[in-house]
C-alpha positions as a Markdown table, in Angstrom:
| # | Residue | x | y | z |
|---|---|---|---|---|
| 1 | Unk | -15.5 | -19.1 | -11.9 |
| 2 | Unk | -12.9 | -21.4 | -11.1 |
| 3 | Unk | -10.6 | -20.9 | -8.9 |
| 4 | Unk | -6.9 | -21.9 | -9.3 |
| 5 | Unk | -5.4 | -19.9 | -6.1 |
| 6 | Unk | -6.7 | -17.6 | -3.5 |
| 7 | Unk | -5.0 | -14.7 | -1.5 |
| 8 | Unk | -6.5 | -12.8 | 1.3 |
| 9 | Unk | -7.9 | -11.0 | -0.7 |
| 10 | Unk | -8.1 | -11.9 | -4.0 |
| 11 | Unk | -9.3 | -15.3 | -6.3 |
| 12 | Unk | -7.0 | -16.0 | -8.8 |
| 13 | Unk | -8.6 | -17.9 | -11.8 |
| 14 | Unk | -7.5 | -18.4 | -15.9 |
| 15 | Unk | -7.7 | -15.1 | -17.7 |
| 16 | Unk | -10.3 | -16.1 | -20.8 |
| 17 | Unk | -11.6 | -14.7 | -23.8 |
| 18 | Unk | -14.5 | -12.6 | -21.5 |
| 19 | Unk | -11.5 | -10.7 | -19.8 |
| 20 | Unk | -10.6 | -9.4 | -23.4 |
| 21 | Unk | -11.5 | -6.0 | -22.2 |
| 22 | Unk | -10.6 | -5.5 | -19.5 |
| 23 | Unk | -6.9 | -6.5 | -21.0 |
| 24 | Unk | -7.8 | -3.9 | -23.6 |
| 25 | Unk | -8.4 | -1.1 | -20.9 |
| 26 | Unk | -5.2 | -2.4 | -19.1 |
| 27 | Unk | -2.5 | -2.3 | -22.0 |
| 28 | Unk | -4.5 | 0.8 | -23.3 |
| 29 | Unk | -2.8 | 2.8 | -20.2 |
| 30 | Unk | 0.9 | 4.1 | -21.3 |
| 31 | Unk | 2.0 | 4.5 | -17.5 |
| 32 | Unk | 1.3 | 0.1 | -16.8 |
| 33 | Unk | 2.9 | -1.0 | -20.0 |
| 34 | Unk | 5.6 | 1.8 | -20.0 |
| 35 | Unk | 8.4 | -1.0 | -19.0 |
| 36 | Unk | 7.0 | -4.1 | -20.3 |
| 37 | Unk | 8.3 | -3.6 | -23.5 |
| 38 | Unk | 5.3 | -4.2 | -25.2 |
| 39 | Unk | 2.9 | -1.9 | -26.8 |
| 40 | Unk | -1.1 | -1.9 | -26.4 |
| 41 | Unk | -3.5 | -3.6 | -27.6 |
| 42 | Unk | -5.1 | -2.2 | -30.7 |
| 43 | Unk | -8.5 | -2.8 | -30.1 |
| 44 | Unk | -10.5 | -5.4 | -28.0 |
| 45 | Unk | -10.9 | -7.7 | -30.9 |
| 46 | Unk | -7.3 | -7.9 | -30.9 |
| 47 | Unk | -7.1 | -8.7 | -27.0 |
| 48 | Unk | -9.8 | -11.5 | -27.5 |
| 49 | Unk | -7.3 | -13.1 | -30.5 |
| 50 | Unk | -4.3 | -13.1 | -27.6 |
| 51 | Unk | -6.5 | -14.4 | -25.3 |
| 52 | Unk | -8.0 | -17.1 | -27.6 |
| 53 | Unk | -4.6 | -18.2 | -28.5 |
| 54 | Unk | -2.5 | -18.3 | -25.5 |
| 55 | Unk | -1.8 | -21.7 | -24.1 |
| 56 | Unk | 0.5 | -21.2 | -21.4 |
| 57 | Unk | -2.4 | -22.9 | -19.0 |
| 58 | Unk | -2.4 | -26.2 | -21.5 |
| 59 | Unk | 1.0 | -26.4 | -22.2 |
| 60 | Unk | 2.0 | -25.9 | -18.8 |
| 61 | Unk | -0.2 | -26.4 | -16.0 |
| 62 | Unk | -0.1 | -23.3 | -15.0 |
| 63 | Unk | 0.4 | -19.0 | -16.6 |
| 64 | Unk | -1.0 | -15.5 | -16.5 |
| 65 | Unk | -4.2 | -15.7 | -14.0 |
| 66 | Unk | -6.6 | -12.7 | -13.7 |
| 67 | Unk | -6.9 | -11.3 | -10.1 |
| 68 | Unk | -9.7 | -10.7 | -9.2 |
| 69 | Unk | -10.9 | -8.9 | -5.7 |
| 70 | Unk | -13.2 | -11.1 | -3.3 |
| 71 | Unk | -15.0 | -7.8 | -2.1 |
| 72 | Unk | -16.7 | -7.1 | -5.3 |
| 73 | Unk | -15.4 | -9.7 | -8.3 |
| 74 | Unk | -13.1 | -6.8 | -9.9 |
| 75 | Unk | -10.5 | -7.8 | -12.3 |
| 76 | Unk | -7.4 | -6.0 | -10.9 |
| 77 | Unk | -5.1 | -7.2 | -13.4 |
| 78 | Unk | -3.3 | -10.2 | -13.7 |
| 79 | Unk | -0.5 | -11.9 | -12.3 |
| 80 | Unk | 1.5 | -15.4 | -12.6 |
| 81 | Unk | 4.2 | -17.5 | -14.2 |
| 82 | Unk | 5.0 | -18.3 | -17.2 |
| 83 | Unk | 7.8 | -20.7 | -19.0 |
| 84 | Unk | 10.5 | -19.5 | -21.5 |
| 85 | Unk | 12.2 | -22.3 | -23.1 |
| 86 | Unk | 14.7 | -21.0 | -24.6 |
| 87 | Unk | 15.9 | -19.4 | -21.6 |
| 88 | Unk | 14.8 | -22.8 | -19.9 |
| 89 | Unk | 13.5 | -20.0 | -17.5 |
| 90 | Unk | 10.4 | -19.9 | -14.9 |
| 91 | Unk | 9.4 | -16.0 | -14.3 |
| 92 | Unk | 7.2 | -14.2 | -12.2 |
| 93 | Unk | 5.0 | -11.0 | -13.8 |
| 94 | Unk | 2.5 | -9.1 | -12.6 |
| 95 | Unk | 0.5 | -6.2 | -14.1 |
| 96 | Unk | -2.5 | -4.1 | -12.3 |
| 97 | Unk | -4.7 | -1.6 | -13.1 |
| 98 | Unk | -2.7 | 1.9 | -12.2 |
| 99 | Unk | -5.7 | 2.7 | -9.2 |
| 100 | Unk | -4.7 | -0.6 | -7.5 |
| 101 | Unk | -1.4 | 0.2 | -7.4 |
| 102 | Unk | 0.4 | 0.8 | -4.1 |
| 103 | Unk | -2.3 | -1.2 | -2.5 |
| 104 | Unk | 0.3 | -4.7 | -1.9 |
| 105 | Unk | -1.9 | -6.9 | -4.8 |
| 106 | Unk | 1.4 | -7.5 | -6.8 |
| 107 | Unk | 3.3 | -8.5 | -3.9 |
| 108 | Unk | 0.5 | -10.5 | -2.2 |
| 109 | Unk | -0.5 | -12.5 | -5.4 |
| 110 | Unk | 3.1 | -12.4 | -6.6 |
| 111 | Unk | 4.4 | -14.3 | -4.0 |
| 112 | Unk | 1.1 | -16.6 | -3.5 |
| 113 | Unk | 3.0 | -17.7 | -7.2 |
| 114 | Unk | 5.9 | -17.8 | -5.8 |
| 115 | Unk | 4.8 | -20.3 | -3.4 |
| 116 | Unk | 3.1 | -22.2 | -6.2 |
| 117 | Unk | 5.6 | -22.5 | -8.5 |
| 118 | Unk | 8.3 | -24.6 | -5.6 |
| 119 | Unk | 5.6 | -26.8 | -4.1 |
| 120 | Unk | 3.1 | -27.2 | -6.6 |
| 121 | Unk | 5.1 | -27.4 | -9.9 |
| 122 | Unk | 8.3 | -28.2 | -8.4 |
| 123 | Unk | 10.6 | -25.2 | -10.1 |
| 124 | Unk | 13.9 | -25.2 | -8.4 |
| 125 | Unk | 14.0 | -21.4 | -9.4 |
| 126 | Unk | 12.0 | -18.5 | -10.2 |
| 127 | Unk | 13.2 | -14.9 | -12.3 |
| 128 | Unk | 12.1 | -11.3 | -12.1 |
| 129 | Unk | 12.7 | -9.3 | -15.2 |
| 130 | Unk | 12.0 | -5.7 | -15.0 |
| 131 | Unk | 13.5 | -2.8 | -16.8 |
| 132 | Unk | 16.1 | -0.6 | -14.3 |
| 133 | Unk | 13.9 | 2.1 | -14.4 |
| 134 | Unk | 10.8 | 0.7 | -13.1 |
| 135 | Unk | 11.8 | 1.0 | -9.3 |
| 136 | Unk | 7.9 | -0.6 | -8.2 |
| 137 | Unk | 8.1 | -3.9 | -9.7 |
| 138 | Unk | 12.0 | -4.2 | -8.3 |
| 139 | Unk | 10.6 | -3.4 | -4.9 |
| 140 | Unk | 7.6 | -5.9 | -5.5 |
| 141 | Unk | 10.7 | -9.0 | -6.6 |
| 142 | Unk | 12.5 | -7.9 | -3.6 |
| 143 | Unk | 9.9 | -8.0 | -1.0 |
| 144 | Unk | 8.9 | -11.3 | -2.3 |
| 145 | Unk | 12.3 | -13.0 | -1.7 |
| 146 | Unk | 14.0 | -12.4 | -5.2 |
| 147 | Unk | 17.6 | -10.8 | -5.1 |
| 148 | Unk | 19.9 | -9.0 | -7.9 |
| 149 | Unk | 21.2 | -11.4 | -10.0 |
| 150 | Unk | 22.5 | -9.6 | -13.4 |
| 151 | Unk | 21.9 | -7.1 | -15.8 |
| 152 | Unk | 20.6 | -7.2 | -19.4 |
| 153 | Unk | 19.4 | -5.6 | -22.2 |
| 154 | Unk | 15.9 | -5.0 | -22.4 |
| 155 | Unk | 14.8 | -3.8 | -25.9 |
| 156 | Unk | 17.5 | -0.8 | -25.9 |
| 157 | Unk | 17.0 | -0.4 | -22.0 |
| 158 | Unk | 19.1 | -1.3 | -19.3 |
| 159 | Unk | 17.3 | -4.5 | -17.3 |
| 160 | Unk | 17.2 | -6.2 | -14.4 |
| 161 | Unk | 17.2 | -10.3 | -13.6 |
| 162 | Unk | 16.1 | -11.4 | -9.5 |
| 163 | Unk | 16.0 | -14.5 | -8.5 |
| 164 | Unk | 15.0 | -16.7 | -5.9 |
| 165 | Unk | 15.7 | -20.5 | -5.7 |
| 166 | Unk | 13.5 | -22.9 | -3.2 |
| 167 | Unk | 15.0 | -23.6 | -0.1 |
Protein backbone atom coordinates (compact mmCIF):
# COMPACT_ATOMS: atom_id res chain seq x y z
CA UNK A 1 0.00 0.00 0.00
CA UNK A 2 1.20 3.35 -0.67
CA UNK A 3 0.67 5.90 1.26
CA UNK A 4 -0.06 9.47 0.02
CA UNK A 5 -1.15 11.13 3.50
CA UNK A 6 -1.64 9.94 7.02
CA UNK A 7 -3.95 11.16 9.91
CA UNK A 8 -3.83 10.04 13.46
CA UNK A 9 -5.60 7.60 12.66
CA UNK A 10 -5.98 6.72 9.32
CA UNK A 11 -3.57 6.10 5.90
CA UNK A 12 -4.78 7.70 3.09
CA UNK A 13 -3.69 6.03 -0.25
CA UNK A 14 -5.27 6.02 -4.16
CA UNK A 15 -8.61 4.28 -4.29
CA UNK A 16 -7.96 1.34 -7.12
CA UNK A 17 -9.70 -1.09 -9.01
CA UNK A 18 -9.41 -3.73 -5.67
CA UNK A 19 -11.63 -1.13 -3.65
CA UNK A 20 -14.44 -1.65 -6.33
CA UNK A 21 -16.41 -3.24 -3.61
CA UNK A 22 -16.17 -1.75 -1.14
CA UNK A 23 -17.36 1.50 -3.38
CA UNK A 24 -20.20 -0.83 -4.34
CA UNK A 25 -21.24 -1.48 -0.68
CA UNK A 26 -20.72 2.29 -0.02
CA UNK A 27 -23.05 3.94 -2.81
CA UNK A 28 -25.30 0.78 -2.34
CA UNK A 29 -26.44 2.60 1.12
CA UNK A 30 -29.43 5.26 0.26
CA UNK A 31 -28.81 7.19 3.64
CA UNK A 32 -24.60 8.04 2.38
CA UNK A 33 -25.53 8.92 -1.12
CA UNK A 34 -28.96 10.59 -0.21
CA UNK A 35 -27.30 14.24 -0.87
CA UNK A 36 -24.65 13.56 -3.24
CA UNK A 37 -26.76 13.73 -6.05
CA UNK A 38 -25.74 10.67 -7.48
CA UNK A 39 -27.32 7.32 -7.51
CA UNK A 40 -25.57 3.80 -6.66
CA UNK A 41 -23.66 1.80 -8.30
CA UNK A 42 -25.40 -0.93 -10.20
CA UNK A 43 -23.25 -3.66 -9.56
CA UNK A 44 -19.51 -4.09 -8.65
CA UNK A 45 -18.52 -4.56 -12.18
CA UNK A 46 -19.79 -1.27 -12.68
CA UNK A 47 -17.76 0.31 -9.66
CA UNK A 48 -14.47 -1.45 -10.99
CA UNK A 49 -15.33 0.45 -14.71
CA UNK A 50 -15.40 4.05 -12.43
CA UNK A 51 -12.54 3.04 -10.75
CA UNK A 52 -10.52 1.88 -13.86
CA UNK A 53 -11.34 5.04 -15.57
CA UNK A 54 -10.93 7.82 -13.14
CA UNK A 55 -7.88 9.95 -13.61
CA UNK A 56 -8.14 12.58 -11.24
CA UNK A 57 -4.70 11.12 -9.54
CA UNK A 58 -2.83 11.50 -13.24
CA UNK A 59 -4.27 14.44 -14.36
CA UNK A 60 -3.86 16.18 -11.31
CA UNK A 61 -1.56 15.09 -8.73
CA UNK A 62 -3.78 14.44 -6.45
CA UNK A 63 -8.16 13.18 -5.94
CA UNK A 64 -10.50 10.89 -4.15
CA UNK A 65 -8.17 8.69 -1.68
CA UNK A 66 -9.57 5.72 0.27
CA UNK A 67 -9.24 5.94 4.12
CA UNK A 68 -8.32 3.45 5.47
CA UNK A 69 -8.00 2.84 9.53
CA UNK A 70 -4.37 2.11 10.90
CA UNK A 71 -5.97 -0.28 13.70
CA UNK A 72 -7.05 -2.93 11.36
CA UNK A 73 -6.48 -1.74 7.42
CA UNK A 74 -10.53 -1.01 7.06
CA UNK A 75 -11.56 1.01 4.11
CA UNK A 76 -13.83 3.66 5.86
CA UNK A 77 -14.66 5.48 2.84
CA UNK A 78 -12.95 7.92 1.01
CA UNK A 79 -12.11 11.43 1.13
CA UNK A 80 -10.07 14.16 -1.01
CA UNK A 81 -9.99 16.86 -3.63
CA UNK A 82 -10.80 16.97 -6.79
CA UNK A 83 -10.53 19.77 -9.73
CA UNK A 84 -13.59 21.14 -11.74
CA UNK A 85 -12.54 23.08 -14.59
CA UNK A 86 -15.18 24.58 -15.62
CA UNK A 87 -15.85 26.07 -12.39
CA UNK A 88 -11.93 26.52 -12.30
CA UNK A 89 -12.87 25.17 -8.75
CA UNK A 90 -10.78 23.05 -6.02
CA UNK A 91 -13.35 21.06 -3.63
CA UNK A 92 -13.23 19.08 -0.67
CA UNK A 93 -15.62 15.68 -0.45
CA UNK A 94 -15.77 13.13 1.79
CA UNK A 95 -17.99 10.08 2.01
CA UNK A 96 -17.91 7.19 4.87
CA UNK A 97 -19.39 4.21 5.58
CA UNK A 98 -22.78 5.17 7.76
CA UNK A 99 -21.13 3.06 11.06
CA UNK A 100 -18.15 5.44 10.95
CA UNK A 101 -20.04 8.23 11.08
CA UNK A 102 -20.05 10.61 13.99
CA UNK A 103 -16.68 9.18 14.82
CA UNK A 104 -14.56 12.78 13.45
CA UNK A 105 -12.92 10.66 10.17
CA UNK A 106 -14.53 13.26 7.75
CA UNK A 107 -13.29 16.14 9.67
CA UNK A 108 -9.92 14.64 10.55
CA UNK A 109 -9.03 13.45 6.98
CA UNK A 110 -11.02 16.43 5.47
CA UNK A 111 -8.89 18.94 6.80
CA UNK A 112 -5.51 16.71 6.54
CA UNK A 113 -6.67 17.75 2.61
CA UNK A 114 -7.24 20.79 3.45
CA UNK A 115 -3.83 21.24 4.51
CA UNK A 116 -2.62 19.54 1.46
CA UNK A 117 -4.23 21.24 -1.03
CA UNK A 118 -2.50 25.17 0.21
CA UNK A 119 1.00 23.80 0.87
CA UNK A 120 1.41 20.91 -1.18
CA UNK A 121 -0.44 21.88 -4.42
CA UNK A 122 -0.52 25.51 -3.82
CA UNK A 123 -4.52 26.16 -4.24
CA UNK A 124 -5.23 29.65 -3.16
CA UNK A 125 -8.86 28.26 -2.27
CA UNK A 126 -10.81 25.40 -1.50
CA UNK A 127 -15.04 24.75 -1.83
CA UNK A 128 -17.51 22.72 0.13
CA UNK A 129 -20.57 21.78 -1.77
CA UNK A 130 -23.32 20.10 0.06
CA UNK A 131 -26.94 20.09 -0.35
CA UNK A 132 -28.96 22.50 2.55
CA UNK A 133 -30.34 19.64 3.96
CA UNK A 134 -27.51 17.56 4.81
CA UNK A 135 -26.64 19.48 8.17
CA UNK A 136 -23.42 16.71 8.92
CA UNK A 137 -21.27 17.45 6.07
CA UNK A 138 -22.01 21.46 6.72
CA UNK A 139 -20.86 20.91 10.22
CA UNK A 140 -17.78 18.84 8.91
CA UNK A 141 -16.88 22.27 6.14
CA UNK A 142 -17.36 24.41 9.09
CA UNK A 143 -15.22 22.82 11.68
CA UNK A 144 -12.59 22.55 9.18
CA UNK A 145 -12.31 26.30 8.51
CA UNK A 146 -14.71 26.69 5.51
CA UNK A 147 -17.52 29.48 5.87
CA UNK A 148 -21.00 30.27 3.94
CA UNK A 149 -20.27 31.62 0.83
CA UNK A 150 -23.56 31.30 -1.51
CA UNK A 151 -26.36 29.29 -2.44
CA UNK A 152 -27.15 27.10 -5.47
CA UNK A 153 -29.08 24.82 -7.08
CA UNK A 154 -28.24 21.37 -6.59
CA UNK A 155 -30.12 19.03 -9.03
CA UNK A 156 -33.67 20.59 -7.98
CA UNK A 157 -32.35 21.05 -4.27
CA UNK A 158 -31.41 23.97 -2.55
CA UNK A 159 -27.28 23.92 -1.99
CA UNK A 160 -24.67 25.15 -0.19
CA UNK A 161 -20.95 26.67 -1.36
CA UNK A 162 -18.08 27.09 1.93
CA UNK A 163 -15.07 28.23 1.42
CA UNK A 164 -11.85 28.76 2.73
CA UNK A 165 -8.88 30.55 1.21
CA UNK A 166 -5.04 30.05 2.56
CA UNK A 167 -3.86 32.46 4.79
Amino acid sequence: MTIILETRRTFLREITVDDSENAYLLNLDPEVIKYTGYGSFESIEKAREFLENYNHYKKYGFGRWAVINKIDNEFLGWCGLKFTQELNEFEIGFRFFKKYWNLGYATETAKAFIDLGFYKFGMKEIVGRAMKKNIGSIKVLEKIGLVFNNSFDFNGQEGVVYKIEKS
